[in-house]
N, C-alpha and C positions, 0 to 999 in steps of 0.2 A: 404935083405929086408929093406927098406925103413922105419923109423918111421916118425909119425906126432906127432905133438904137438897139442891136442886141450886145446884150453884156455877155460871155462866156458862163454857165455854171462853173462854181466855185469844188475845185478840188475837195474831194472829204479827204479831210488830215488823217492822219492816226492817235490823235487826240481822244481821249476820254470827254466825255458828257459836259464836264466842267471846265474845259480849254486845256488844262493841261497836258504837259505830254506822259507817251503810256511807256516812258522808260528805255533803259538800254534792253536790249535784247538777250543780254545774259540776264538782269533782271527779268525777264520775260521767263525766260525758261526755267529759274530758279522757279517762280511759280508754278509753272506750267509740272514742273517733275512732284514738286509741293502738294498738288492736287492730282495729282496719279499716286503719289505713296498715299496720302490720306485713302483716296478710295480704294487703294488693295488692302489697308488696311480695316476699314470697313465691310470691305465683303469678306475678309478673314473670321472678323467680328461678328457677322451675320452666320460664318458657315458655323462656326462654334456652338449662337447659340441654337442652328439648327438641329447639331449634334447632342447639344443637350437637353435638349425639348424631347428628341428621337430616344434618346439614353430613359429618361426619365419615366418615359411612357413604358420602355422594355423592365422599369425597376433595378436600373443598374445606378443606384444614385451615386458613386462612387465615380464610375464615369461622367456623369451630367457633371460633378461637381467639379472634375478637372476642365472640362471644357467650358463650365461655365468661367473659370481663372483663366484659361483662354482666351473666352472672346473679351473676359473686362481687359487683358495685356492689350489686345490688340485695336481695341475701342480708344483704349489708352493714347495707343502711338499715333490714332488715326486724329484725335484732339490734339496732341503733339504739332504734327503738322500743320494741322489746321489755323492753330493758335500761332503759328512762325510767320502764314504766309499771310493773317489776317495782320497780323505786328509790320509786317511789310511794308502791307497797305498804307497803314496808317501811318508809318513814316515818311512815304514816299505820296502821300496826298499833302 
């Protein structure tokens, strides 16, 4: 008779793609809130220019024009973010 050798599969790690490891877990969340403030701020960004799309159409350009300073603030903060937790990455690759 015949034996086999089975080996166990291999635990998946929590390792990134590239073996390295994905950090402490404050680092983790630091990201993780990094990419929740970006996207509230983008959808801030989006509501604003919805508001001023809506403003502009009614001939209130006074209003589209605050709101369009609006969504560029808040288009702003959301590249803010963005740009911290891409800086992150790349320190910690």
């Amino acid at each position: 008779m015949e034996s086999k050798v089975v080996t166990p599969k291999k635990e998946e790690s929590k390792s990134s793609s590239n073996g390295k490891s994905s950090g402490s877990s404050s680092e983790n969340q630091k990201g993780i809130d990094l990419h929740k403030q970006a996207a509230k701020h983008h959808q801030e960004a989006a509501k604003n220019h919805l508001d001023a799309a809506k403003f502009h159409e009614a001939g209130d350009h006074d209003k589209a024009a605050k709101s369009t300073v609006k969504a560029q603030g808040s288009a702003s903060l959301a590249n803010d973010a963005s740009r911290e937790d891409a800086q992150s990455h790349a320190v910690n690759s």
